[in-house]
PyMOL Python script that loads the backbone (N, CA, C, O; Angstrom):
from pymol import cmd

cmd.read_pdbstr("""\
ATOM      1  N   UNK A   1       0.850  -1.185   0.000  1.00  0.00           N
ATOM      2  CA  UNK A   1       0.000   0.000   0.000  1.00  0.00           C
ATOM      3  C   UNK A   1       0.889   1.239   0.000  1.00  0.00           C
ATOM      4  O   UNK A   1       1.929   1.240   0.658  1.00  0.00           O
ATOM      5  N   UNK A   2       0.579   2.098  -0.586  1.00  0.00           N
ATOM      6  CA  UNK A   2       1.116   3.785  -0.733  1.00  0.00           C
ATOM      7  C   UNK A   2       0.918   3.883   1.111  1.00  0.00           C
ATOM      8  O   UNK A   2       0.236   3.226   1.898  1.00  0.00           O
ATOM      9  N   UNK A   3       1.763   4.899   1.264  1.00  0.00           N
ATOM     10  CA  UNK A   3       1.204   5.511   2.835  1.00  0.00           C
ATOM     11  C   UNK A   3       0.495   6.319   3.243  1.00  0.00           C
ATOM     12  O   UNK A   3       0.275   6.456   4.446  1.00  0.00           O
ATOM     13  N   UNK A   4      -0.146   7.211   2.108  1.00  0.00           N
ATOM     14  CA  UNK A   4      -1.948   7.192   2.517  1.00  0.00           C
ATOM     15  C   UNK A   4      -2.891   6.486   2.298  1.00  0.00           C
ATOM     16  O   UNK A   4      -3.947   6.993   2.674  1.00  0.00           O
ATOM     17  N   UNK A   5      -2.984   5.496   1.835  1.00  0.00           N
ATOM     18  CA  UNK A   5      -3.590   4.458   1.558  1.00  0.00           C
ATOM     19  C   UNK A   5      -3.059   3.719   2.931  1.00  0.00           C
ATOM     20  O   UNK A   5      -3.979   3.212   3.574  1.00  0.00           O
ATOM     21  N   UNK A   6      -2.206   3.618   3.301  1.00  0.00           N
ATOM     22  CA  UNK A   6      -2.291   2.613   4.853  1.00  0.00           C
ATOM     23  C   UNK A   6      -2.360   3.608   5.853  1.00  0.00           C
ATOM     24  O   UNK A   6      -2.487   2.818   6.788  1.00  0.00           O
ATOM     25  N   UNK A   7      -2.378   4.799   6.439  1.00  0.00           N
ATOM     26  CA  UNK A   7      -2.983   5.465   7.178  1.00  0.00           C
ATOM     27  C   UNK A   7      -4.244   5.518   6.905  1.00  0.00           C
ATOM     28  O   UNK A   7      -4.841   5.231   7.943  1.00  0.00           O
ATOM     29  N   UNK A   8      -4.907   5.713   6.141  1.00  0.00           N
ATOM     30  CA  UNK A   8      -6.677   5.874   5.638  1.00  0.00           C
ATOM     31  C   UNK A   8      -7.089   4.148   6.361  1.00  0.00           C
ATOM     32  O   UNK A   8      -8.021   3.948   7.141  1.00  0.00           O
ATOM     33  N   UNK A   9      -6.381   3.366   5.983  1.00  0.00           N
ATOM     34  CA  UNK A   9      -7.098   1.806   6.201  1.00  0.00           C
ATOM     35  C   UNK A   9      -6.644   1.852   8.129  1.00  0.00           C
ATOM     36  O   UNK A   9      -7.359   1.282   8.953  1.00  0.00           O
ATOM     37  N   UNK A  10      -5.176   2.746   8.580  1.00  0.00           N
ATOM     38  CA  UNK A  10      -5.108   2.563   9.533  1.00  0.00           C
ATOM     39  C   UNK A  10      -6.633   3.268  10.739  1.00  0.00           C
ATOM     40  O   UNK A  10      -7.273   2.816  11.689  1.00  0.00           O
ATOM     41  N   UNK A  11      -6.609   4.435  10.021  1.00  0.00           N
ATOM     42  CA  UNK A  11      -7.974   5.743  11.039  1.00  0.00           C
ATOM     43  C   UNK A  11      -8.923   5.079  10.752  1.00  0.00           C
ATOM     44  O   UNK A  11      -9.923   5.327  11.425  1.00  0.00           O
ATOM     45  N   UNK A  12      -9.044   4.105   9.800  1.00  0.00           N
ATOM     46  CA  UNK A  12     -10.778   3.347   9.414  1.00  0.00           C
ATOM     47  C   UNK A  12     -10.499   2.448  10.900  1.00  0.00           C
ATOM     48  O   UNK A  12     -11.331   2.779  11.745  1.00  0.00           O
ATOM     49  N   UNK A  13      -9.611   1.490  11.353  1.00  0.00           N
ATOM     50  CA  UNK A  13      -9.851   0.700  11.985  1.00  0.00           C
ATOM     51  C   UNK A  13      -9.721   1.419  13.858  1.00  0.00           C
ATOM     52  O   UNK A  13     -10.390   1.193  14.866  1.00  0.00           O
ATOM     53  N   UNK A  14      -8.750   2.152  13.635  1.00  0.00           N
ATOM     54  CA  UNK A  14      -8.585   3.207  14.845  1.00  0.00           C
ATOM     55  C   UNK A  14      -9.930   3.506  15.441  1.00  0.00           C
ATOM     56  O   UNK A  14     -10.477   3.136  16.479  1.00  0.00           O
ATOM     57  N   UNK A  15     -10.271   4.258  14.497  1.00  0.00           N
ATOM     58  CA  UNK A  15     -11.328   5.436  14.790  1.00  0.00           C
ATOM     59  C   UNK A  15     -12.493   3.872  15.395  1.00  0.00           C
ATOM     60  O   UNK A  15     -12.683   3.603  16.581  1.00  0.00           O
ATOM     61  N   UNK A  16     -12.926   3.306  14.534  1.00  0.00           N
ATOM     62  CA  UNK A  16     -13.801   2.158  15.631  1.00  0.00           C
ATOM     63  C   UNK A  16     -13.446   1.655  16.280  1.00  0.00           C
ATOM     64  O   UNK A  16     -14.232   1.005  16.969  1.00  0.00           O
ATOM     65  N   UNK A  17     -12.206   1.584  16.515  1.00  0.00           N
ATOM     66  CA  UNK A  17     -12.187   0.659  18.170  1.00  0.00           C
ATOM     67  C   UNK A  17     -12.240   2.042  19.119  1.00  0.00           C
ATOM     68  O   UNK A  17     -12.861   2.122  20.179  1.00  0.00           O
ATOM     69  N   UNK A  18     -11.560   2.962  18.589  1.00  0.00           N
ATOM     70  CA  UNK A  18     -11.917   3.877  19.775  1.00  0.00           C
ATOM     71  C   UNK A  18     -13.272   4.305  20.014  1.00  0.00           C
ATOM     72  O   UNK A  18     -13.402   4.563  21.211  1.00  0.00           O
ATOM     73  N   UNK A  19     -14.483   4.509  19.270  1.00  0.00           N
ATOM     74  CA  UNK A  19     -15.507   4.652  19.333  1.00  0.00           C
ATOM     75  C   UNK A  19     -16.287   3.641  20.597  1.00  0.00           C
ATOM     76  O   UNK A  19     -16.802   3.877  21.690  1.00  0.00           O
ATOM     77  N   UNK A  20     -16.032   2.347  19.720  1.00  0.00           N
ATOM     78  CA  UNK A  20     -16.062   1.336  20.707  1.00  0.00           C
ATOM     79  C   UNK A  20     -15.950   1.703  22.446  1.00  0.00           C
ATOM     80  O   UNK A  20     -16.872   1.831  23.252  1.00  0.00           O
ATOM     81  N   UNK A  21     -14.512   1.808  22.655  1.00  0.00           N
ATOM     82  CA  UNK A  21     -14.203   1.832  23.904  1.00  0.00           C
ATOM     83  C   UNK A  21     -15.055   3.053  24.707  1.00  0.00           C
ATOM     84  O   UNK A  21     -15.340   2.877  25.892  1.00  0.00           O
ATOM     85  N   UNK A  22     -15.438   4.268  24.031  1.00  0.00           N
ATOM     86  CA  UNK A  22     -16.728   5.299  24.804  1.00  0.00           C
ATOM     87  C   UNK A  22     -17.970   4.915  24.485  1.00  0.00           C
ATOM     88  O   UNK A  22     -19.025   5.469  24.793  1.00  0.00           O
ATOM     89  N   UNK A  23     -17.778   3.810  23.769  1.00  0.00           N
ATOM     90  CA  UNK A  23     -19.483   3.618  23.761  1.00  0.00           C
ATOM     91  C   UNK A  23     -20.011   2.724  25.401  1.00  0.00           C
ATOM     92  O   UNK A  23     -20.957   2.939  26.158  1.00  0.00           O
ATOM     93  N   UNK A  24     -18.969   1.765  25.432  1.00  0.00           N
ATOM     94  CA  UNK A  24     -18.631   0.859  26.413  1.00  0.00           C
ATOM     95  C   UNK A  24     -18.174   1.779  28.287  1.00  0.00           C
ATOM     96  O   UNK A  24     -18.079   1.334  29.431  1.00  0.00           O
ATOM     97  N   UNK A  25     -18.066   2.728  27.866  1.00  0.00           N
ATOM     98  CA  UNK A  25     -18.058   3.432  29.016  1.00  0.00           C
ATOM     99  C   UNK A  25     -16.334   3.803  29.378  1.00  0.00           C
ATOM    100  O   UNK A  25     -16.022   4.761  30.085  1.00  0.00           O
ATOM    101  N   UNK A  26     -15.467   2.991  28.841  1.00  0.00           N
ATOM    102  CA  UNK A  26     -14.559   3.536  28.750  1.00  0.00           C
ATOM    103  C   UNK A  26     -13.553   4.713  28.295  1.00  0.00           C
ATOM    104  O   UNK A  26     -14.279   5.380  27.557  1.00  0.00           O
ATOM    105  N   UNK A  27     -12.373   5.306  28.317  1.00  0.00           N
ATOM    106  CA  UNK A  27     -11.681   6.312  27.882  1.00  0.00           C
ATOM    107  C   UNK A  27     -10.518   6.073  27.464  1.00  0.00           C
ATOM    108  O   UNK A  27      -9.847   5.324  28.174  1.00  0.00           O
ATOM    109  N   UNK A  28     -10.067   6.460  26.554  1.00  0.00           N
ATOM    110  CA  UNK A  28      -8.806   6.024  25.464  1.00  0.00           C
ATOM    111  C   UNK A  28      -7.889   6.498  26.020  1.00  0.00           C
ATOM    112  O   UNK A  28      -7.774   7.651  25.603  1.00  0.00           O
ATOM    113  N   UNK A  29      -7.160   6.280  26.726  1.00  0.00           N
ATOM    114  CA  UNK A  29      -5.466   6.561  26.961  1.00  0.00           C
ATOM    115  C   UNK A  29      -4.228   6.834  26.419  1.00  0.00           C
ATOM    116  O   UNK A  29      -3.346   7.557  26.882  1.00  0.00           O
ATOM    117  N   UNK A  30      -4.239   6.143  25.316  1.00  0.00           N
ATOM    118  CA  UNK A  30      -3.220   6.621  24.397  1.00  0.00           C
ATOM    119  C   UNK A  30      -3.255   5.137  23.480  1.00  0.00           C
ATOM    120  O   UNK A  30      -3.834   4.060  23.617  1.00  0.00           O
ATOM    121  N   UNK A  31      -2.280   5.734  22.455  1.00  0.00           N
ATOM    122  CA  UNK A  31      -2.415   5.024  20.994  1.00  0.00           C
ATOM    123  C   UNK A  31      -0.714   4.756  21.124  1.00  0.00           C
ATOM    124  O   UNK A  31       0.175   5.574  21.364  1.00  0.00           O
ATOM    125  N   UNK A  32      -0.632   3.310  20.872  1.00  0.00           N
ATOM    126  CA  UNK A  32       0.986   2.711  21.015  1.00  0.00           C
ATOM    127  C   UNK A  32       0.981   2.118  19.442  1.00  0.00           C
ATOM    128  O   UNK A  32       0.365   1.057  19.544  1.00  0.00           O
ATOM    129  N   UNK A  33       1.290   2.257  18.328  1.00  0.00           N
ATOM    130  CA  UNK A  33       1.781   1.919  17.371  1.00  0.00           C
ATOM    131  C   UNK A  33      -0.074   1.834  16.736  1.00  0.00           C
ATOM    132  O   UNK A  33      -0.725   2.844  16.466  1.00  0.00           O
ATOM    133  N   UNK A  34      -0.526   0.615  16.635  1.00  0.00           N
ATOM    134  CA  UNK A  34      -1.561   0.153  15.683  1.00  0.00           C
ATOM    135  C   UNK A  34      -2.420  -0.162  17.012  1.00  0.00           C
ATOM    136  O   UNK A  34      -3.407  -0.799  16.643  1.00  0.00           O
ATOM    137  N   UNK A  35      -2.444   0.027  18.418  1.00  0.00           N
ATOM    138  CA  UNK A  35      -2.809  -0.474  19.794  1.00  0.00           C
ATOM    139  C   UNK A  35      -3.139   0.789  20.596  1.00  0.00           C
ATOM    140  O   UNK A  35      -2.391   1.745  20.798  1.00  0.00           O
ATOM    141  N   UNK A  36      -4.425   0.611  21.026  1.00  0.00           N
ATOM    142  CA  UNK A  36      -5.152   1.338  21.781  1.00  0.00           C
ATOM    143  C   UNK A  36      -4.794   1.017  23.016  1.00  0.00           C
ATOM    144  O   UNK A  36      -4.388  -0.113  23.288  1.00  0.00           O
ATOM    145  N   UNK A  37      -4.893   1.880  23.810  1.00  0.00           N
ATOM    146  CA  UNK A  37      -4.459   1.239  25.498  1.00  0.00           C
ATOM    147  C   UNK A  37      -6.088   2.290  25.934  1.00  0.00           C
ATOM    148  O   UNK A  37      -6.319   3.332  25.321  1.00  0.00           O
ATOM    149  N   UNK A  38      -6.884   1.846  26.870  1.00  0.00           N
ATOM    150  CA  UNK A  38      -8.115   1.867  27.101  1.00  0.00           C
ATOM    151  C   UNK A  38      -8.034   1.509  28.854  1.00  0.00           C
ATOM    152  O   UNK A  38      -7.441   0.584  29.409  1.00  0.00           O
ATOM    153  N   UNK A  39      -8.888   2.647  29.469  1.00  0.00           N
ATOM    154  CA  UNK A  39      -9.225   3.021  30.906  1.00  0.00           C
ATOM    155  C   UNK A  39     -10.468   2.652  30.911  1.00  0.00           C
ATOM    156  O   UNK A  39     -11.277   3.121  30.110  1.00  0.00           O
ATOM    157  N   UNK A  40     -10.837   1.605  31.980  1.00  0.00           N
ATOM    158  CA  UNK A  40     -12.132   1.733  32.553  1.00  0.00           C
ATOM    159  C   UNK A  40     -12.060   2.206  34.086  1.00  0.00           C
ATOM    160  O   UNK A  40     -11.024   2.121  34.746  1.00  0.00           O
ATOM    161  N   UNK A  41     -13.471   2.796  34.660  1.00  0.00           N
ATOM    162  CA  UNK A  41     -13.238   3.218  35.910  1.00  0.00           C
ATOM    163  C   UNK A  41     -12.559   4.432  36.693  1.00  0.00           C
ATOM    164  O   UNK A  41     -12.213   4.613  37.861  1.00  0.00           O
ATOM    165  N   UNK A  42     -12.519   5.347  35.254  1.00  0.00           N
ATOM    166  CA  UNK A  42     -12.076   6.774  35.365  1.00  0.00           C
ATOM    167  C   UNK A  42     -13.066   7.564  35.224  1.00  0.00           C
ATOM    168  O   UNK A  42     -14.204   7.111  35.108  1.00  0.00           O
ATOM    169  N   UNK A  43     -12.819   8.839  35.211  1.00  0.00           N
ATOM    170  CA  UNK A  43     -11.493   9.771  36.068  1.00  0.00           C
ATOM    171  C   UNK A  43     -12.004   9.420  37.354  1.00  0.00           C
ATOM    172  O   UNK A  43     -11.004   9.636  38.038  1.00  0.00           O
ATOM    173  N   UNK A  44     -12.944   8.998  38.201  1.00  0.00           N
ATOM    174  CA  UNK A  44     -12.832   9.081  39.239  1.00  0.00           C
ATOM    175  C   UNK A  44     -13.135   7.188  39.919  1.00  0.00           C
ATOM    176  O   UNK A  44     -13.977   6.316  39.706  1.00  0.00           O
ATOM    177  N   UNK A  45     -12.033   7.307  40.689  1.00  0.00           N
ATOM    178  CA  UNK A  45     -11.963   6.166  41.192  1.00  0.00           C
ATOM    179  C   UNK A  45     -12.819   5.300  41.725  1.00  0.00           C
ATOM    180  O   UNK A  45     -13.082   5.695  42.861  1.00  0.00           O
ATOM    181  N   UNK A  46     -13.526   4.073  41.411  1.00  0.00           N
ATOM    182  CA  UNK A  46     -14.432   3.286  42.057  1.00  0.00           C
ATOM    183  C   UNK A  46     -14.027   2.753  43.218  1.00  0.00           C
ATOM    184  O   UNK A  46     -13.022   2.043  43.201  1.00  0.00           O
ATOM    185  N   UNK A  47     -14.651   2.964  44.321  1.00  0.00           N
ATOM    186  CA  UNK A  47     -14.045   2.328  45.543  1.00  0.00           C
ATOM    187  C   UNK A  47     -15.134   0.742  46.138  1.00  0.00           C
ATOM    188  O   UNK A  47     -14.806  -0.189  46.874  1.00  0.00           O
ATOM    189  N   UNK A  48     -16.386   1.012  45.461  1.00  0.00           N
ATOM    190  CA  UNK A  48     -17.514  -0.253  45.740  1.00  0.00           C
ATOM    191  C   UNK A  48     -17.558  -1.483  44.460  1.00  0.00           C
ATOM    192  O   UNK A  48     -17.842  -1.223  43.291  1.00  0.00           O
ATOM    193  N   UNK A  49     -17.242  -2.721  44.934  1.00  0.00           N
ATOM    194  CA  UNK A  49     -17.417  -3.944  44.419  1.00  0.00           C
ATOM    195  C   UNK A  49     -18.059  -3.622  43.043  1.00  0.00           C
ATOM    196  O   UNK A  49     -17.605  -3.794  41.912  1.00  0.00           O
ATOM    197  N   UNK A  50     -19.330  -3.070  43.488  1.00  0.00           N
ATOM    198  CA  UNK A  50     -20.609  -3.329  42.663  1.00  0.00           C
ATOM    199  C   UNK A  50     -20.111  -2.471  40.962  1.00  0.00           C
ATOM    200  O   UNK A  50     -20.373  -2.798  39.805  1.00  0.00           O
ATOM    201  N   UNK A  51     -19.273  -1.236  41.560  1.00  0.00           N
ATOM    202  CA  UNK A  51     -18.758  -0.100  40.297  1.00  0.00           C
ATOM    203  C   UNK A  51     -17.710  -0.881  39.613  1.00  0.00           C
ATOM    204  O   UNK A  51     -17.563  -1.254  38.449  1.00  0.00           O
ATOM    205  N   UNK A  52     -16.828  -1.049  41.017  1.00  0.00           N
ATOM    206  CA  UNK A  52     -15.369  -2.269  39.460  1.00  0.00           C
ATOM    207  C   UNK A  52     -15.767  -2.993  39.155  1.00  0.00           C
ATOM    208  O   UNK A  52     -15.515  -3.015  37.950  1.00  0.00           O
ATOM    209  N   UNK A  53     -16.838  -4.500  39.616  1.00  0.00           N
ATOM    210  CA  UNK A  53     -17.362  -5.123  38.493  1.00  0.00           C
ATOM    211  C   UNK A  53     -18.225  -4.568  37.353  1.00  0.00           C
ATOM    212  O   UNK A  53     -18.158  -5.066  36.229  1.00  0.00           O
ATOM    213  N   UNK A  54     -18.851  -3.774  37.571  1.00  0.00           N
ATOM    214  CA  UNK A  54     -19.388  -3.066  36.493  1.00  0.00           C
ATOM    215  C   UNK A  54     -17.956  -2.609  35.129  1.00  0.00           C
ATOM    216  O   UNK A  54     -17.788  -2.990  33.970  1.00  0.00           O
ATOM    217  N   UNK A  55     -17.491  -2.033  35.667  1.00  0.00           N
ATOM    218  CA  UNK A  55     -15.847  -1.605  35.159  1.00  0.00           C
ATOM    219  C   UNK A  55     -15.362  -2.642  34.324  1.00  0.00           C
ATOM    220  O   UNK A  55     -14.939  -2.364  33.202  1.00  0.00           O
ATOM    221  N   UNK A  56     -15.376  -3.810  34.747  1.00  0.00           N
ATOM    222  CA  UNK A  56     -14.163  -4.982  34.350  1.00  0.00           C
ATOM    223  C   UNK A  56     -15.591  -5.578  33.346  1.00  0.00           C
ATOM    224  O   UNK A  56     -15.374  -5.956  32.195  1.00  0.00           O
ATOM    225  N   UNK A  57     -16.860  -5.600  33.865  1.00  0.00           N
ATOM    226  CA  UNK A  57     -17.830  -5.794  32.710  1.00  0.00           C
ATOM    227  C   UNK A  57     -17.680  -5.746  31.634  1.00  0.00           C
ATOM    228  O   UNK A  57     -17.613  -6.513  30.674  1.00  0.00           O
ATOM    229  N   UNK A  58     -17.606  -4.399  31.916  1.00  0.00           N
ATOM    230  CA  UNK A  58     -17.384  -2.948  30.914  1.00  0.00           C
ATOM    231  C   UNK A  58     -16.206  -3.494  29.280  1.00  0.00           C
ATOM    232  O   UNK A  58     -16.245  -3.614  28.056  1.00  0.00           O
ATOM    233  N   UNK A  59     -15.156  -3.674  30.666  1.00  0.00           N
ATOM    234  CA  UNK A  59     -13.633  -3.742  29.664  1.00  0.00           C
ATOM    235  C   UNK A  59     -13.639  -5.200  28.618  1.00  0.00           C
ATOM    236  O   UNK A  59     -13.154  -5.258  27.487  1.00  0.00           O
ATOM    237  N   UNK A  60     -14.445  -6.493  29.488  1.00  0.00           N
ATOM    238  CA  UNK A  60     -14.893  -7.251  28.776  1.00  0.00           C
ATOM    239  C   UNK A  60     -15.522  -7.548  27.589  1.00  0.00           C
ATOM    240  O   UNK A  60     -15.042  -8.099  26.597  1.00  0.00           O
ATOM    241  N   UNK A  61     -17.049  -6.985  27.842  1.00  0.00           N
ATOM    242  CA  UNK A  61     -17.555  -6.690  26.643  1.00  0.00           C
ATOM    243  C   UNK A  61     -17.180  -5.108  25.526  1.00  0.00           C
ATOM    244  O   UNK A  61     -17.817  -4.601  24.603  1.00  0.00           O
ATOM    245  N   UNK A  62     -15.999  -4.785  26.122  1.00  0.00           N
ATOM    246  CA  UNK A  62     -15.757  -3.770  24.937  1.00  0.00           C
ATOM    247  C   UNK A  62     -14.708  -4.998  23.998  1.00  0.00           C
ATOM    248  O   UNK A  62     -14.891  -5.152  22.790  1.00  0.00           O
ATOM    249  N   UNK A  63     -13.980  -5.535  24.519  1.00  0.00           N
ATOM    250  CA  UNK A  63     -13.176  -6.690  24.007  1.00  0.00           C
ATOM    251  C   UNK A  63     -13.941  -7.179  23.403  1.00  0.00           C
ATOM    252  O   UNK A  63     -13.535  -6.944  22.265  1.00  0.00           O
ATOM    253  N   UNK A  64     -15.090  -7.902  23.275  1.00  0.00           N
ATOM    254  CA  UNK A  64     -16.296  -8.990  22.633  1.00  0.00           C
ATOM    255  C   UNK A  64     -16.737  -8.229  21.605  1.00  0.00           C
ATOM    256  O   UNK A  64     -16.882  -8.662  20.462  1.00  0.00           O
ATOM    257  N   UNK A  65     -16.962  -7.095  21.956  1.00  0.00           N
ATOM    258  CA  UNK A  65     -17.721  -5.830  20.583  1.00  0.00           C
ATOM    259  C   UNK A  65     -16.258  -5.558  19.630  1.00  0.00           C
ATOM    260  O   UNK A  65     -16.245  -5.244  18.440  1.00  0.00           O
ATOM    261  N   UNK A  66     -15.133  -5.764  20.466  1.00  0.00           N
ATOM    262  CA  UNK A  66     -13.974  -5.202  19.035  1.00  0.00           C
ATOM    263  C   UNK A  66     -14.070  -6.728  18.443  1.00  0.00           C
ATOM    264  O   UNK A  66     -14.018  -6.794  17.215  1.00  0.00           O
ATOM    265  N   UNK A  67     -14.184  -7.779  19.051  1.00  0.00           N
ATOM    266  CA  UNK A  67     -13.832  -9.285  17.653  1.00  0.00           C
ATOM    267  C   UNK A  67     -15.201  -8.518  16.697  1.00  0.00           C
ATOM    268  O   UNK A  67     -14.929  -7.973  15.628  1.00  0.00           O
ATOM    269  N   UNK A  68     -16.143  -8.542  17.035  1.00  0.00           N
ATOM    270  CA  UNK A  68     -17.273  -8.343  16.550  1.00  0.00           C
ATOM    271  C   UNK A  68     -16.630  -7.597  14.831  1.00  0.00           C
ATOM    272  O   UNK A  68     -16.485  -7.910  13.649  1.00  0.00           O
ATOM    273  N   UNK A  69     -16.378  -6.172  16.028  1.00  0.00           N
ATOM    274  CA  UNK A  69     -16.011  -5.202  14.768  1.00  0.00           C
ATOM    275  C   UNK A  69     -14.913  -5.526  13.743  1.00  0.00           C
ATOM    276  O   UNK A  69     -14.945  -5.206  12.555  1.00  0.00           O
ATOM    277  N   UNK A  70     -13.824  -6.285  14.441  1.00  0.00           N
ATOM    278  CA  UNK A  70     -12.746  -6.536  13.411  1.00  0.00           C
ATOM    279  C   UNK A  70     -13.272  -7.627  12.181  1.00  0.00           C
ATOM    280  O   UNK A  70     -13.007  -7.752  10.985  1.00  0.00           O
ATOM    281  N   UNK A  71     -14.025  -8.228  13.003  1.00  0.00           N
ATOM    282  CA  UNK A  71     -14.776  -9.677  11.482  1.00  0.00           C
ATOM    283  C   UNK A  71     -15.794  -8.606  10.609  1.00  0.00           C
ATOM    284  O   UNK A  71     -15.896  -9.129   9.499  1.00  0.00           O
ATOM    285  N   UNK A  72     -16.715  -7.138  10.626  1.00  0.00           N
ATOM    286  CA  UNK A  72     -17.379  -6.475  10.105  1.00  0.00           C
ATOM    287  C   UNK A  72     -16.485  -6.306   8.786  1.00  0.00           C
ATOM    288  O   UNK A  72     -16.640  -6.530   7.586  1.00  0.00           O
ATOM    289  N   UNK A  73     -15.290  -5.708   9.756  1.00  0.00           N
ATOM    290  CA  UNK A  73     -14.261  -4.802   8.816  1.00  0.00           C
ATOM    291  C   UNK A  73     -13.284  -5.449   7.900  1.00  0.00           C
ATOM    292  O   UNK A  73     -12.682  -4.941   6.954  1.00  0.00           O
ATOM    293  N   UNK A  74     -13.241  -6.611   8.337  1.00  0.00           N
ATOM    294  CA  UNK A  74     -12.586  -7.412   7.462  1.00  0.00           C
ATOM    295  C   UNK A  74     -13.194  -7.882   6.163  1.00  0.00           C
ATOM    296  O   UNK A  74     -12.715  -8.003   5.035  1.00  0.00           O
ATOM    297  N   UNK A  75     -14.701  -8.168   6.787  1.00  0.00           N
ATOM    298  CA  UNK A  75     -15.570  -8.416   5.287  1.00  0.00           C
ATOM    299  C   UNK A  75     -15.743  -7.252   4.100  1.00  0.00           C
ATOM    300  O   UNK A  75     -15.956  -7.398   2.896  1.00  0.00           O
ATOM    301  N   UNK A  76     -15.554  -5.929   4.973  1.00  0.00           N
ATOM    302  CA  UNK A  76     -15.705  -4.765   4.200  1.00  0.00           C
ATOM    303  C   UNK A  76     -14.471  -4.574   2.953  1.00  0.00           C
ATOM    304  O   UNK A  76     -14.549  -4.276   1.761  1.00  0.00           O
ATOM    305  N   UNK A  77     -13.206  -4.934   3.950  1.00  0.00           N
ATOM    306  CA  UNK A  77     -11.594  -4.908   3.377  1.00  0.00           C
ATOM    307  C   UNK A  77     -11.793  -5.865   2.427  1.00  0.00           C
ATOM    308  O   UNK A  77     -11.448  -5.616   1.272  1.00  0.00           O
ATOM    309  N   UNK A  78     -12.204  -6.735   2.655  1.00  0.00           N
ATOM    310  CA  UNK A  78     -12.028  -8.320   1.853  1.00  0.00           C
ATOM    311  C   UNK A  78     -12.765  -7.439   0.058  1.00  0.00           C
ATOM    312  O   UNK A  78     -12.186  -7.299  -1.020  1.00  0.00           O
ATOM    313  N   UNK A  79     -13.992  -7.094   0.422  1.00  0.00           N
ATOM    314  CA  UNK A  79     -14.531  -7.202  -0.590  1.00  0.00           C
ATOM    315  C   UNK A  79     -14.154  -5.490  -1.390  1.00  0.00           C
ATOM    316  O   UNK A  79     -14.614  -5.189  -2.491  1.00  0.00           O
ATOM    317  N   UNK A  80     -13.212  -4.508  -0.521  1.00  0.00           N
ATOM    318  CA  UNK A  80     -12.589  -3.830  -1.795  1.00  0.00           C
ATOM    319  C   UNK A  80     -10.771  -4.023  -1.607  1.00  0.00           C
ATOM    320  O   UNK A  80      -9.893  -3.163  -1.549  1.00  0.00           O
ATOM    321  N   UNK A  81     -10.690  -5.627  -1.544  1.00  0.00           N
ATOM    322  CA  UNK A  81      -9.484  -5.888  -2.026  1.00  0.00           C
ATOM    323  C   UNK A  81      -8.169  -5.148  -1.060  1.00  0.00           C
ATOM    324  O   UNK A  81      -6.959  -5.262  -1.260  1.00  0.00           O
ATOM    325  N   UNK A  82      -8.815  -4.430  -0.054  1.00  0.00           N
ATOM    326  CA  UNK A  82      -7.717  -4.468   0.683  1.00  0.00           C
ATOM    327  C   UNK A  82      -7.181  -5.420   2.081  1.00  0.00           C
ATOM    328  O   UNK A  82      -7.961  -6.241   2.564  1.00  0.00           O
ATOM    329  N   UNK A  83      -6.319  -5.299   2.442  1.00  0.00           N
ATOM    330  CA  UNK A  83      -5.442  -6.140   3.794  1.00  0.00           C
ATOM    331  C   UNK A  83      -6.447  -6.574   4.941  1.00  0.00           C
ATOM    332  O   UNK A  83      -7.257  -5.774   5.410  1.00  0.00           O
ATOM    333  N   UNK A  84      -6.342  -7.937   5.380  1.00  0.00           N
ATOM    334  CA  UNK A  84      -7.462  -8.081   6.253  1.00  0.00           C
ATOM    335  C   UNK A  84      -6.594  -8.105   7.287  1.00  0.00           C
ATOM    336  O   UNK A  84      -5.408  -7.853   7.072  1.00  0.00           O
ATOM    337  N   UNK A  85      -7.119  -8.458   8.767  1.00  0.00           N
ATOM    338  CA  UNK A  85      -6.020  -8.447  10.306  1.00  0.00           C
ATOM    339  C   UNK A  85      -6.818  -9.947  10.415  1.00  0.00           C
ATOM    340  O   UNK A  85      -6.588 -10.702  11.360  1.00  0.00           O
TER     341      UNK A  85
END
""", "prot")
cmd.dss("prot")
cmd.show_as("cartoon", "prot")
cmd.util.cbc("prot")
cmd.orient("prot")
C-alpha cells in the first residue's frame, strides 16, 4: 500500500475501536503503534465492588464488541481488495 492508503485503512480501523471503547463506558489513553491502550473506571476512582465489576464488565464486553467489529471490517476490506487483520 502507498502511505496514505495505509494510514486511511489505519484511522478506518482506529477510529472504531476507539468509538467502541466510549461507547462501552470507557476512555482512550493513548495510541501505542496500531494499539489502543483503554481506561475503565475513570477519572474518578471506584471504591464499591458493585462499580469495578461493572468496570471490568465494561472492559470485557468492549473486548467482545472489538472481535465483533474486526470480522465487520474485514468483510468490508475483503470485498474492496484491501489487507485483512
Amino acid at each position: 500500500m502507498d502511505p496514505q492508503a495505509l494510514l486511511d485503512w489505519l484511522n478506518v480501523y482506529m477510529e472504531a475501536m476507539a468509538q467502541l471503547v466510549m461507547d462501552h463506558g470507557g476512555v482512550v489513553d493513548n495510541y501505542i503503534g496500531n494499539s489502543i491502550k483503554a481506561d475503565f473506571g475513570v477519572p474518578v476512582r471506584r471504591t464499591d465492588e458493585a462499580a469495578i465489576s461493572r468496570d471490568a464488565v465494561a472492559a470485557v464486553d468492549w473486548a467482545l464488541a472489538m472481535e465483533r467489529e474486526l470480522k465487520r471490517l474485514n468483510a468490508v476490506w475483503q470485498q474492496q481488495s484491501l489487507p485483512t487483520v
